[in-house]
C-alpha positions as CSV (number, residue, x, y, z in Angstrom):
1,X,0.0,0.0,0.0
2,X,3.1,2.4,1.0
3,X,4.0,2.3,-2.7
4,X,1.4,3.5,-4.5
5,X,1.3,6.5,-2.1
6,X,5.2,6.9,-3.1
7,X,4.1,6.5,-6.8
8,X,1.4,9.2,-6.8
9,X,3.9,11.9,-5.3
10,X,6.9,11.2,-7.9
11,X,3.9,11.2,-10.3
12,X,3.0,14.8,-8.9
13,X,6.9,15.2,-8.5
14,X,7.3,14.8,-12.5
15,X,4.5,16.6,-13.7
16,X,5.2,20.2,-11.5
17,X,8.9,19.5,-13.0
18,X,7.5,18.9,-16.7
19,X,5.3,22.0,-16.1
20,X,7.6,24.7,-14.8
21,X,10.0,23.5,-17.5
22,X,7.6,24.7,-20.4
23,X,6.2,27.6,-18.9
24,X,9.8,28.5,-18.9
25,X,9.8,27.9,-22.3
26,X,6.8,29.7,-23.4
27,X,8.1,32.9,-21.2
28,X,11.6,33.0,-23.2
29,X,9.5,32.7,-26.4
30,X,7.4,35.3,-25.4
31,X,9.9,38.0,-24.4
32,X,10.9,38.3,-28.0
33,X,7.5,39.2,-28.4
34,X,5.8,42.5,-27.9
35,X,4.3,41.6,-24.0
36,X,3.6,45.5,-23.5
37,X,0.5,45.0,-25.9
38,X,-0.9,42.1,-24.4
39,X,-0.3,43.4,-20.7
40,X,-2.6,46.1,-21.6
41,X,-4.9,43.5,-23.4
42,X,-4.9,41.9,-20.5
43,X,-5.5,44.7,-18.6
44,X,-8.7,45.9,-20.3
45,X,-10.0,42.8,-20.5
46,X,-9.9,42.2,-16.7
47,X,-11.5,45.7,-16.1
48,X,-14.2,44.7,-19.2
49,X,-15.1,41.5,-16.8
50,X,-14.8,43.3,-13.6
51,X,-17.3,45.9,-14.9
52,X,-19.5,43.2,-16.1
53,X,-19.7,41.4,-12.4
54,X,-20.1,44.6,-10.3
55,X,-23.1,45.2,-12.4
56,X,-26.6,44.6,-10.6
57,X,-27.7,41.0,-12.6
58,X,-31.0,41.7,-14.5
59,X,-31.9,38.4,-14.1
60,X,-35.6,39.0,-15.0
61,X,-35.2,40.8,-18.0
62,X,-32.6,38.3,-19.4
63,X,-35.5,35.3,-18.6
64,X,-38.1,37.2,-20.4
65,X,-35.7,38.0,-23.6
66,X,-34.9,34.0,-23.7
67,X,-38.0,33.0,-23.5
68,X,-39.2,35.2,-25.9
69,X,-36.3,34.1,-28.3
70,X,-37.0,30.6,-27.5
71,X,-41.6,31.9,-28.7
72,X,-42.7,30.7,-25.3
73,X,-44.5,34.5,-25.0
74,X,-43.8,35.0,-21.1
75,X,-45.9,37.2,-19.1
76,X,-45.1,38.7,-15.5
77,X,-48.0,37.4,-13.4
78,X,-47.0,38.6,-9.8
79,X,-43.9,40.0,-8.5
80,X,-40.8,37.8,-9.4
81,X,-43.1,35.2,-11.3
82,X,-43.0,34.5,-15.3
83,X,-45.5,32.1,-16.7
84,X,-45.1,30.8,-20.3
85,X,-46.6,28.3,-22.3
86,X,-43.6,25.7,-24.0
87,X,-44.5,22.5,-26.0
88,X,-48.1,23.0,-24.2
89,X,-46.8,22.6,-20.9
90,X,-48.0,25.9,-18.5
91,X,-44.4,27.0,-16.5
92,X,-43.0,29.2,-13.7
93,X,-40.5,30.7,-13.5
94,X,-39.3,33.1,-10.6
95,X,-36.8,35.4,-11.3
96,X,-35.8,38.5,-9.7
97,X,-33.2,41.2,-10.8
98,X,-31.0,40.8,-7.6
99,X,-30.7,37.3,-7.7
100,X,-28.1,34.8,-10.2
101,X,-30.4,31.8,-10.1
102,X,-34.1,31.1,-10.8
103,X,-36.4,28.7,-9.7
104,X,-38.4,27.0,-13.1
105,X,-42.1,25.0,-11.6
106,X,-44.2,22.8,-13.7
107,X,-47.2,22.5,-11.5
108,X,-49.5,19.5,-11.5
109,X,-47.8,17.7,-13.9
110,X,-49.1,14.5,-11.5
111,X,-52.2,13.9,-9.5
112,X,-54.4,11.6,-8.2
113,X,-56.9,11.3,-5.0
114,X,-55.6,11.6,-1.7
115,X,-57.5,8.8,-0.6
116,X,-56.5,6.7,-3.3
117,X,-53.7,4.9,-0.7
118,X,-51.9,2.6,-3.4
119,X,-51.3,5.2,-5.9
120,X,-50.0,7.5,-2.9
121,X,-47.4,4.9,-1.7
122,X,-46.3,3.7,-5.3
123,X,-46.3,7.9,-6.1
124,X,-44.3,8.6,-2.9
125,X,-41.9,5.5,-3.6
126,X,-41.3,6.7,-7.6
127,X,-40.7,10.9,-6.4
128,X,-38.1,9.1,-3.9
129,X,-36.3,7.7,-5.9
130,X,-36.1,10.7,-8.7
131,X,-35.3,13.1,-5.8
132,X,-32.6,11.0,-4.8
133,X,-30.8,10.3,-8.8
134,X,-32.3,13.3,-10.9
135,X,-31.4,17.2,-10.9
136,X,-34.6,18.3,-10.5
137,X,-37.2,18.1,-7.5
138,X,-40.6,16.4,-7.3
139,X,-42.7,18.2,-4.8
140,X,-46.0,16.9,-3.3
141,X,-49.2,19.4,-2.7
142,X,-52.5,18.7,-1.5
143,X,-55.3,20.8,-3.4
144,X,-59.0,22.0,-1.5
145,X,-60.3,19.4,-3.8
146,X,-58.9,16.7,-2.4
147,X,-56.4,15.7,-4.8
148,X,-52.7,15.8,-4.2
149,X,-51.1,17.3,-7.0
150,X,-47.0,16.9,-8.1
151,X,-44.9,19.6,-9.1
152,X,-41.6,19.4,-10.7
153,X,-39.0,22.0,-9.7
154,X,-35.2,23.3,-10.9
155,X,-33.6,25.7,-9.3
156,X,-30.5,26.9,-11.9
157,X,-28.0,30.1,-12.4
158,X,-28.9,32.3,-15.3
159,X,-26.6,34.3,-16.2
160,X,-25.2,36.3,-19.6
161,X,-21.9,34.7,-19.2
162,X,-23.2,31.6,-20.1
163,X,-22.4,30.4,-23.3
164,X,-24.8,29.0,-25.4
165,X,-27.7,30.6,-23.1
166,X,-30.4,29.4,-25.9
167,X,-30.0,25.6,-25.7
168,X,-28.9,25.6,-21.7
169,X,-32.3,26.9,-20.8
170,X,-34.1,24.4,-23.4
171,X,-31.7,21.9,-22.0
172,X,-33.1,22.9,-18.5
173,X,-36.5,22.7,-19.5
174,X,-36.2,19.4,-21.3
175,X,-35.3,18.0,-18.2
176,X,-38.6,18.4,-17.1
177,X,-40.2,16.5,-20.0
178,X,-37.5,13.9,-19.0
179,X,-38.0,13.3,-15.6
180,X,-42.2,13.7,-16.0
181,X,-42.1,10.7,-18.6
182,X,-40.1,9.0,-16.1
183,X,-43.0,9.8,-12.9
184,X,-45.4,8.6,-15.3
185,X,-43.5,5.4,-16.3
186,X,-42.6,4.4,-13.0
187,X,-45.9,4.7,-11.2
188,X,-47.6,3.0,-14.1
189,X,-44.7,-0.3,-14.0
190,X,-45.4,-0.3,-9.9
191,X,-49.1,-0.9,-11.2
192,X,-48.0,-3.8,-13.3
193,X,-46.0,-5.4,-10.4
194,X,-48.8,-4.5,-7.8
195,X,-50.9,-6.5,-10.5
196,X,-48.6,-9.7,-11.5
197,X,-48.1,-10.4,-7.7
């Protein structure tokens, strides 16, 4: 066992030597070259990014645009909440200007009768289990009309600095669609086993 900790550090040992060597390297090769240019390049371009972070996020505003793009026609229902329409589904989203991250909800993309006590338990086993593997989170509500109704919610950074902000909010959204097919599938392959035993 001592040996393989004595081969990881002349491992480390070799690489920090075959590192320093090259950036010595590259620095020789470079002072030939005009640096004064690319100091000042450097320079500006750390003041451009410094600029960019001290700025107040307008986190809203940036949701609305991308939705927009994306023709999901958003509209500001109450403070901080956005509501669209994608691929038929009914969304919110809550954004607000002073925050990096928002919080995307399908609501009732799942219900059934709260006094319906197998679904419940093969329900409650299948949102335990995508809680526990998935990146988004299954929430349970119980309604006046005595249903209990599942919601799926994300919460995610969104953020200009993001490249490719178009398909990582579609990507985000798909995950949804993903993990609802999966709620649906599981509950309904419980039923089969509840059946076949």
């Amino acid at each position: 066992m001592g040996w393989h900790f004595w081969g990881i550090i002349v491992g480390i040992v070799i690489y920090s030597i075959y590192r320093y060597s090259h950036e010595d390297c590259n620095d020789e090769e470079e002072e030939g070259e005009a640096n004064i240019p690319r100091e000042e390049n450097e320079n500006e371009h750390n003041q451009k990014e410094q600029r960019i972070m001290e700025e107040k996020p307008r986190t809203k505003e940036l949701a609305m645009n991308m939705l927009a793009k994306m023709g999901a026609e958003p509209k500001e229902k109450e403070e901080g909440r956005i509501q669209f329409e994608y691929q038929g589904v009914l969304f919110l989203m809550e954004a607000e200007d002073e925050c990096m991250f928002v919080n995307l909800i399908w609501p009732w993309c799942y219900s059934f009768s709260k006094y319906d006590i197998d679904e419940f338990a093969r329900a409650r086993q299948v949102v335990n289990d995508i809680n526990m593997r998935g990146s988004v989170t299954v929430i349970y509500s119980i309604t006046d009309s005595d249903d209990v109704a599942l919601h799926i919610k994300k919460h995610f950074l969104l953020v200009p600095q993001i490249p490719h902000l178009d398909e990582y909010l579609k990507l985000m959204i798909d995950s949804f669609f993903r993990t609802a097919r999966t709620l649906d599938l599981e509950i309904e392959k419980a039923k089969i086993q509840e059946c076949a035993q």
